[in-house]
N, C-alpha and C positions, 0 to 999 in steps of 0.2 A: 431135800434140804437146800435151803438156799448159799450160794456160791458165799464166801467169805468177803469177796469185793462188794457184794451186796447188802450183806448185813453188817457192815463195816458203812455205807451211804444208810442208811435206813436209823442206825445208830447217832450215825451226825444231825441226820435231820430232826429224830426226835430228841434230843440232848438240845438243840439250837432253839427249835421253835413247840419243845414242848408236846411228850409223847403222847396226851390227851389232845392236842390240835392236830394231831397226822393221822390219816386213816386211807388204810391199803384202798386203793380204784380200778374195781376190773382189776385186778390180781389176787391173788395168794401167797400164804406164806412156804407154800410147796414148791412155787415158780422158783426155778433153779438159777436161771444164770439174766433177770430181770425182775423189774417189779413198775408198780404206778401206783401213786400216792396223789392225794390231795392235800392241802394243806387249810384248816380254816382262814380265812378272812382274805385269802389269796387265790385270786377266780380265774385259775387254770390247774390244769391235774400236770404231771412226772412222769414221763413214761420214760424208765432207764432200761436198758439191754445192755447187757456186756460185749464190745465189739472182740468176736474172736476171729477177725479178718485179720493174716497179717501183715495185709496189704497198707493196713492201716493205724496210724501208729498210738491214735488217742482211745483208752479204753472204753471210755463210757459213749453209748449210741444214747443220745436224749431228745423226746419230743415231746412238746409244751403242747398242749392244746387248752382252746379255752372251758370253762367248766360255769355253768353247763357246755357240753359239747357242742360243737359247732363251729370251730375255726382252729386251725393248725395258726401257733402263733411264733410259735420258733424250734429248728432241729438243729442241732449239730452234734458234733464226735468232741466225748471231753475229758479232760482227767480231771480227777476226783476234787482239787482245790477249784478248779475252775468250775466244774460241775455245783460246788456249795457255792460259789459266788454269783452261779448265775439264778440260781434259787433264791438266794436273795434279792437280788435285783427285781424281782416281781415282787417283792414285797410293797415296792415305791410306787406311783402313782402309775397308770399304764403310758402317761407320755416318755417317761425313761425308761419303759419295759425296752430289752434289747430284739431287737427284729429284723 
């Protein structure tokens, strides 16, 4: 079963952008404490892991790559508002993608 902070992101994003345009990537719904999504019209996949370092203080481990696969476009460590906003952000054209 998937971690609560998990299906709590997974909830946002299909509520936002619409649970018929999100489809699990390379993951499942088994995957416990991570997931990766695709999003239609938006040409990079999600790959979120729960940071349980506690060396470090932001929960979400996230890496953008592009889709089709083939370029790492942006990582970072996020919490959860930040994490929806940077989801967003690729919504826009790839010159204000953040990188």
């Amino acid at each position: 079963m998937q971690h609560a902070d998990i299906q709590r992101l997974r909830r946002a994003v299909e509520a936002t952008y619409g649970r018929e345009r999100v489809r699990l990537y390379g993951s499942s719904e088994e995957e416990e404490n991570g997931t990766c999504f695709i999003i239609d019209a938006i040409p990079v996949s999600f790959s979120v892991v729960l940071n349980e370092e506690e060396t470090h203080e932001k929960r979400y481990n996230v890496q953008v790559e592009s889709h089709p696969p083939g370029e790492w476009v942006h990582t970072d460590y996020l919490e959860f508002d930040d994490l929806l906003a940077l989801i967003a952000a690729f919504r826009g054209p790839t010159s204000s993608w953040p990188i």
